[in-house]
C-alpha positions as YAML, in Angstrom:
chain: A
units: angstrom
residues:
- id: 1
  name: UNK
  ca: [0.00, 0.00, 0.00]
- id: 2
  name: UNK
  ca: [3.26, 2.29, 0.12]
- id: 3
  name: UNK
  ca: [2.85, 5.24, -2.48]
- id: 4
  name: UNK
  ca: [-0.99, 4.87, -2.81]
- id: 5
  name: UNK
  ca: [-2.79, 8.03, -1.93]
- id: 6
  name: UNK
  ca: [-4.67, 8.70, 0.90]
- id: 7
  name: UNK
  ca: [-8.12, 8.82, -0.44]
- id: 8
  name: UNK
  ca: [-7.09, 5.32, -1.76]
- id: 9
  name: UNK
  ca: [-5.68, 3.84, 1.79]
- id: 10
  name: UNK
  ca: [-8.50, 5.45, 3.34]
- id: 11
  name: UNK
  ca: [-10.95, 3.14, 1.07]
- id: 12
  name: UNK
  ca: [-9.36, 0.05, 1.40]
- id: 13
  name: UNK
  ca: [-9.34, 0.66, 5.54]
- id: 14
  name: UNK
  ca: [-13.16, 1.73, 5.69]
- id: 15
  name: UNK
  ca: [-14.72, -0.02, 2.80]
- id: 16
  name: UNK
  ca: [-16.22, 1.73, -0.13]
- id: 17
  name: UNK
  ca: [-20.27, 1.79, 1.59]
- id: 18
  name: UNK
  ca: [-18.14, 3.86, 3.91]
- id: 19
  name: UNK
  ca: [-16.16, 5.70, 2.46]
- id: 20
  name: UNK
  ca: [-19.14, 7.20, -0.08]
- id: 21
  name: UNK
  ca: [-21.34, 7.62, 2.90]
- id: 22
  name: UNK
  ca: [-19.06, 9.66, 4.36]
- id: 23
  name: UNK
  ca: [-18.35, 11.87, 1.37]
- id: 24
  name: UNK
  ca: [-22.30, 12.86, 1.11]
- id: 25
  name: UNK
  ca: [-22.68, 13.13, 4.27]
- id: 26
  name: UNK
  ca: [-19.56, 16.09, 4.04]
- id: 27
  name: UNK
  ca: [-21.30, 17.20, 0.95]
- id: 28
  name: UNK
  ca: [-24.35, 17.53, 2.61]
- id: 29
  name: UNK
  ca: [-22.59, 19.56, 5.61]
- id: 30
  name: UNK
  ca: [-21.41, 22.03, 3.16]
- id: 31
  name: UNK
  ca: [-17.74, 20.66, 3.84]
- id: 32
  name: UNK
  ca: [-17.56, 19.34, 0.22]
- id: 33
  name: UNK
  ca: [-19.24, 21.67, -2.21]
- id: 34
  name: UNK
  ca: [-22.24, 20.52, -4.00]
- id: 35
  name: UNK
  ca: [-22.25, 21.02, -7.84]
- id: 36
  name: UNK
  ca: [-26.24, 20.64, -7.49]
- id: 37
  name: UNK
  ca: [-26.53, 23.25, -4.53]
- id: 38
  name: UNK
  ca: [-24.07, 25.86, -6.70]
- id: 39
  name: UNK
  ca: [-26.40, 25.09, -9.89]
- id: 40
  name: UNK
  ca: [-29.59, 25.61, -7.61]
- id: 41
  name: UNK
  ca: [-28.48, 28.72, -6.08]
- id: 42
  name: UNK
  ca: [-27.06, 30.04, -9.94]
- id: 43
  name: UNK
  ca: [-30.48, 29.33, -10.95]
- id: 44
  name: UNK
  ca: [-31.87, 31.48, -7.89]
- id: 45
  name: UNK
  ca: [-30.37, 34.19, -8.97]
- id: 46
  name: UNK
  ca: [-31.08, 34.34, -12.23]
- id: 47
  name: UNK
  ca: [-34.71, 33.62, -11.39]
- id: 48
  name: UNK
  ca: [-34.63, 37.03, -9.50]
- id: 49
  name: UNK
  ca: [-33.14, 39.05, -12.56]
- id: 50
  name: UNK
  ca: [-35.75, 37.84, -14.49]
- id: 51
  name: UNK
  ca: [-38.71, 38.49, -12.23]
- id: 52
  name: UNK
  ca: [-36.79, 41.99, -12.17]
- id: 53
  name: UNK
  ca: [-36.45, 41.90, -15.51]
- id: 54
  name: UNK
  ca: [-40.59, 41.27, -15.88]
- id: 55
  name: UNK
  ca: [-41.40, 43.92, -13.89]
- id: 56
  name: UNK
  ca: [-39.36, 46.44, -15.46]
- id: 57
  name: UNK
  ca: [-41.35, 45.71, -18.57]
- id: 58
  name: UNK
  ca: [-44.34, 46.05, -17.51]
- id: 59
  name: UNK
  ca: [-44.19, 49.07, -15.72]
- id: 60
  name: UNK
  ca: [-42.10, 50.70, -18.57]
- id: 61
  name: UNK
  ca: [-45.55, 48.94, -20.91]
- id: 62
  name: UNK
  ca: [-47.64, 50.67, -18.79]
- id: 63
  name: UNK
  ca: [-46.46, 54.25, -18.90]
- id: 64
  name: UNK
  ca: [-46.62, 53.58, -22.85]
- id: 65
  name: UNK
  ca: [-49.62, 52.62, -22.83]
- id: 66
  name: UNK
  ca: [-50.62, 55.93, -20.37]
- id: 67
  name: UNK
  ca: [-48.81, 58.14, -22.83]
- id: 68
  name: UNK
  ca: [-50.70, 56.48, -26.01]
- id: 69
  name: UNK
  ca: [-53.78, 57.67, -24.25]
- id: 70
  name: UNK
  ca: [-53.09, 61.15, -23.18]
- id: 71
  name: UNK
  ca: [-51.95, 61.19, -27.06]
- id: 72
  name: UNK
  ca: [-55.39, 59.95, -28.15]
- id: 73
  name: UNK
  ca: [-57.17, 61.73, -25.83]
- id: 74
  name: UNK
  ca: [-55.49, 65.35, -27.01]
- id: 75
  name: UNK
  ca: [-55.89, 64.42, -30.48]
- id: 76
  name: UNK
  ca: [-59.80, 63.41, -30.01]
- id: 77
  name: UNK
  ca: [-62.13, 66.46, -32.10]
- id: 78
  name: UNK
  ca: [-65.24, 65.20, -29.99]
- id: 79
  name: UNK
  ca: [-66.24, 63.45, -27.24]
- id: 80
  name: UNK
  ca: [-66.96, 59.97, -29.06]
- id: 81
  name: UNK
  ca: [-63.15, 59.95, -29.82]
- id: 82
  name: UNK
  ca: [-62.32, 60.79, -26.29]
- id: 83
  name: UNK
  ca: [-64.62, 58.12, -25.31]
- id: 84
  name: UNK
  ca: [-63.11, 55.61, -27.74]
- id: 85
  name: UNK
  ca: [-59.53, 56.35, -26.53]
- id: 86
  name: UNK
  ca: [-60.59, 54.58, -23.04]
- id: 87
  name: UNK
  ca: [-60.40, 51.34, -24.84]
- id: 88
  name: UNK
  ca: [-56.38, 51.56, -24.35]
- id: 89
  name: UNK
  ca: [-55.39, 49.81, -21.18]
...
């Protein structure tokens, strides 16, 4: 067993059962990081740029939409066009 590495030694004294129970429960512990918990977290954060993102456009939809009234309204010769400019939301 002379110029094996650790890891391997380690194996061959615990058994492998052991040996990978041990490494998720480190993983688990946050001792060994977690490729699944770093993809989750990634994906987190992106999540909440988007829903930033959404909101952004639709408040920047809504002032449009405000300003294509006002627009309508002002150009409106009677009050049937003034009425018919309510039908932008």
């Amino acid at each position: 067993m002379n110029g094996l590495p650790w890891w391997v030694k380690g194996i061959a004294t615990v058994g492998f059962p052991v040996a990978i129970t041990a490494f998720l429960l480190a993983q688990s512990a946050g001792w060994i990081p977690s490729e699944i918990r770093t993809l989750s977290q990634a994906v987190a954060a992106r999540r909440s740029v988007m829903d930033q993102h959404v909101k952004t456009t639709e408040d920047i939809a809504a002032a449009i939409r405000i300003a294509a009234r006002v627009m309508c309204e002002n150009a409106a010769r009677d009050e049937q066009q003034r009425r018919n400019c309510e039908t932008i939301r």
